[in-house]
Backbone as CSV, one residue per row, in Angstrom:
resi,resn,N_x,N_y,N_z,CA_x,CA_y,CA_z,C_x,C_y,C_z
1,UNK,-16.292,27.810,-199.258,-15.156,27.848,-198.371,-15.343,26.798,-197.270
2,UNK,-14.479,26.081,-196.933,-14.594,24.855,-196.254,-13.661,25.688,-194.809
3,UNK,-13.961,25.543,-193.888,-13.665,25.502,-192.482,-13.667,24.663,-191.879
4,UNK,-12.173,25.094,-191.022,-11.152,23.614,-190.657,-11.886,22.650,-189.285
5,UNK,-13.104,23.400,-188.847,-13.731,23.081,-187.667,-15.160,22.427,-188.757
6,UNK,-15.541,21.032,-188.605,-16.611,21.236,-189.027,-17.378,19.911,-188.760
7,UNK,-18.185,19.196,-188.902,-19.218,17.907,-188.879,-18.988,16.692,-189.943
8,UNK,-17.732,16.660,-191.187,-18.242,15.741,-191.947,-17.354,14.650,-191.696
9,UNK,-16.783,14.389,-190.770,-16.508,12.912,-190.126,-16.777,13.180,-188.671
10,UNK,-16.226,11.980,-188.067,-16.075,11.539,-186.805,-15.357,12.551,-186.070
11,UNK,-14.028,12.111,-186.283,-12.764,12.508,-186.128,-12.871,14.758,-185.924
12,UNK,-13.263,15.439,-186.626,-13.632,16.323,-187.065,-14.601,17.112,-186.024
13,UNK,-15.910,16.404,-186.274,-16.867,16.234,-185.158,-16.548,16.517,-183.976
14,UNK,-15.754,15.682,-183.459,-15.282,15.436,-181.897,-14.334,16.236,-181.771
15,UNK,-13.411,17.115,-182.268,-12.622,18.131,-181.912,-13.392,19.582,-182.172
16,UNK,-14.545,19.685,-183.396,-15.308,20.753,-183.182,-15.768,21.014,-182.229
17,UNK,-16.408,19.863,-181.121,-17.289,20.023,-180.115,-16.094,20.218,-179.259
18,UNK,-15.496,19.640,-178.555,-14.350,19.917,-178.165,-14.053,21.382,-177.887
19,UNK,-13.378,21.817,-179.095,-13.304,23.439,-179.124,-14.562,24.224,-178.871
20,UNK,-15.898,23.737,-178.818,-16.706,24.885,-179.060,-16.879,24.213,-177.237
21,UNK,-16.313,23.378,-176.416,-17.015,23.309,-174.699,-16.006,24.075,-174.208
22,UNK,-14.503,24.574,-175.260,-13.960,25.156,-174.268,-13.111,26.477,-174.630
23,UNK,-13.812,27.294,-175.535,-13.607,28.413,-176.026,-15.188,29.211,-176.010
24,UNK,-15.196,31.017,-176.563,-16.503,31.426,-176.427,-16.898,31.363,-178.062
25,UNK,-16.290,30.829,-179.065,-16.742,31.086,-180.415,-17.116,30.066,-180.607
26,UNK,-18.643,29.617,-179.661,-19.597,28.428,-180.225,-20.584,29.112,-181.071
27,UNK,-20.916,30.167,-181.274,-21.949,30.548,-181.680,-21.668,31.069,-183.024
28,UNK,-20.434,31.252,-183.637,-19.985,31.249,-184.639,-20.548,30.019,-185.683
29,UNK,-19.725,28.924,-184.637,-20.115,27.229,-184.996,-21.470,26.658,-185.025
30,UNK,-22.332,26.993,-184.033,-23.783,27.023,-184.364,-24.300,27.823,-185.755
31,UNK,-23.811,28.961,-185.810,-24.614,29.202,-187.214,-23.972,28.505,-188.443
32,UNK,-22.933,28.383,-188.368,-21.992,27.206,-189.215,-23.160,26.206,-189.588
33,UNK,-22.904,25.163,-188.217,-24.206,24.391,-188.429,-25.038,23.852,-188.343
34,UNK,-25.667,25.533,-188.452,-27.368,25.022,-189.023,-27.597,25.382,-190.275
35,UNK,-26.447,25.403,-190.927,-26.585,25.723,-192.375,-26.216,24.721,-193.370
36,UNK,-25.543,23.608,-192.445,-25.254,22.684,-193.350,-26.162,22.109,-194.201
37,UNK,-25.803,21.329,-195.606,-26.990,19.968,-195.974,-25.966,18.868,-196.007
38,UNK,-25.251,18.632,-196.105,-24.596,17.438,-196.281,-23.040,18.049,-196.416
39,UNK,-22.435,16.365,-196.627,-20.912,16.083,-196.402,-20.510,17.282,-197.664
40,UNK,-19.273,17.752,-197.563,-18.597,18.866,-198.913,-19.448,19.069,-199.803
41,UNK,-20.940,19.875,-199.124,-22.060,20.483,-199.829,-21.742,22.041,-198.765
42,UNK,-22.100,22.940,-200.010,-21.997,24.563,-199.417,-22.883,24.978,-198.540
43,UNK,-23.036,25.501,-197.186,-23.671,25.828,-196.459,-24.706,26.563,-197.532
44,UNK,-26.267,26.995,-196.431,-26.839,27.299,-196.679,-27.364,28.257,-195.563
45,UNK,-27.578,29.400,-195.491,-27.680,30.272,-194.269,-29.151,29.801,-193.509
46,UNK,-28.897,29.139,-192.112,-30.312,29.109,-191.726,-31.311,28.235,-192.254
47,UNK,-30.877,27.675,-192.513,-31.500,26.058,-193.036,-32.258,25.389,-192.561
48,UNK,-31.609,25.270,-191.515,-32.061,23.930,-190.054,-31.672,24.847,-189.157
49,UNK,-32.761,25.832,-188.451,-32.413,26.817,-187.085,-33.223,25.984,-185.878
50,UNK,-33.577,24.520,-185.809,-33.978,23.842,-184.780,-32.581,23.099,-184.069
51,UNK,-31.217,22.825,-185.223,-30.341,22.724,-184.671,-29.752,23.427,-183.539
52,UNK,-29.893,24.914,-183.828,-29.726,25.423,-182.648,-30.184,25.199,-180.940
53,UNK,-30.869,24.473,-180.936,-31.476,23.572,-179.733,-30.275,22.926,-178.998
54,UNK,-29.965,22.145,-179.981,-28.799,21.049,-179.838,-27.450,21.623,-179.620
55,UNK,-27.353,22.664,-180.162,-25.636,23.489,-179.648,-26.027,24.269,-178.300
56,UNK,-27.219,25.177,-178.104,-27.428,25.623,-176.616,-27.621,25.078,-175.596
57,UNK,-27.761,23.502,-175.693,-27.878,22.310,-174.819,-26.702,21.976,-174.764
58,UNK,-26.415,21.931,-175.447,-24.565,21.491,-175.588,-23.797,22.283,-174.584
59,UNK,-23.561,23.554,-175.017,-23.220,24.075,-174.216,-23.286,24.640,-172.977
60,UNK,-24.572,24.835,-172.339,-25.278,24.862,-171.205,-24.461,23.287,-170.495
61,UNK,-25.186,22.033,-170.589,-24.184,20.396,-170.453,-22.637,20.471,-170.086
62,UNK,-22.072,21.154,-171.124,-20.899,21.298,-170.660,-20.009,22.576,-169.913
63,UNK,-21.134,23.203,-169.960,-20.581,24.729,-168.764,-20.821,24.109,-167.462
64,UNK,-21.756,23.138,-167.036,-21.914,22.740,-166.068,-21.152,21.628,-165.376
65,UNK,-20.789,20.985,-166.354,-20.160,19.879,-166.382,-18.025,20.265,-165.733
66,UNK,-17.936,21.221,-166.600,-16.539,21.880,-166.384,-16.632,23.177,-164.901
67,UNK,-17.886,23.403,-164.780,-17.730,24.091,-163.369,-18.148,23.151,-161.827
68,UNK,-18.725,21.933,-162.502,-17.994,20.796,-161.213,-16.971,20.489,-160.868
69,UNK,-16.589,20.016,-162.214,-14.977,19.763,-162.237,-14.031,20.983,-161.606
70,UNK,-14.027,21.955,-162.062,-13.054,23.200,-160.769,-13.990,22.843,-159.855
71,UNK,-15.123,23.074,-159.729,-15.544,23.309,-157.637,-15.012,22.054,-157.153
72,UNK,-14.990,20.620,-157.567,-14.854,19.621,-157.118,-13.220,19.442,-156.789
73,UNK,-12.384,20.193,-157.668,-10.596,20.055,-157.277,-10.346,21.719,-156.284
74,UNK,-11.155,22.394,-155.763,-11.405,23.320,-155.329,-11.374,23.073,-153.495
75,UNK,-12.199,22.591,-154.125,-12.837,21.730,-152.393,-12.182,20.689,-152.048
76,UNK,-11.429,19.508,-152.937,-10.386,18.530,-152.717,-9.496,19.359,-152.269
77,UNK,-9.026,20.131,-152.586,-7.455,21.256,-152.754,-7.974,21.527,-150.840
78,UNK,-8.486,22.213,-150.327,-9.334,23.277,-149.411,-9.129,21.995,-148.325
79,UNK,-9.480,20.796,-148.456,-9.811,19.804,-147.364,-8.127,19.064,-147.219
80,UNK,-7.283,18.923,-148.433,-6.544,18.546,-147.886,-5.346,19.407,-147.575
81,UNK,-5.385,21.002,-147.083,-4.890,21.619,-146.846,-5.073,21.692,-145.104
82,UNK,-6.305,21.702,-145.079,-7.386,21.772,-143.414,-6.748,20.385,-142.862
83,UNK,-6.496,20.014,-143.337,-5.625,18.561,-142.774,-4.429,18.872,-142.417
């Protein structure tokens, strides 16, 4: 079964990650894949569980990254109100 979120292009890639910095069903997608072996090859459960490194970094990176971004239009908003 092929799922519409997945790694075997570019294009693909970059909207998986995408969805997984700004929804909570990354961890769905992490076990996704670390099961991969290759391009329209059938997962394999748990394959590669060092990948998981790389999606909890991921997401940690970008939880942080998106809670600057609100504090930072937070505090813009706040200062030019005090004005």
């Amino acid at each position: 079964m092929k799922d519409d979120n997945n790694f075997d292009d570019i294009l693909n890639a970059i909207l998986t990650l995408f969805q997984m910095a700004i929804t909570v069903g990354w961890a769905k997608q992490m076990y996704m894949g670390m099961g991969t072996r290759g391009i329209n090859l059938t997962r394999q459960s748990g394959s590669k569980p060092y990948l998981s490194l790389f999606f909890i970094t991921y997401i940690i990176v970008c939880s942080f990254f998106i809670l600057n971004l609100f504090v930072g239009v937070v505090i813009t908003t706040y200062y030019r109100e005090k004005e």
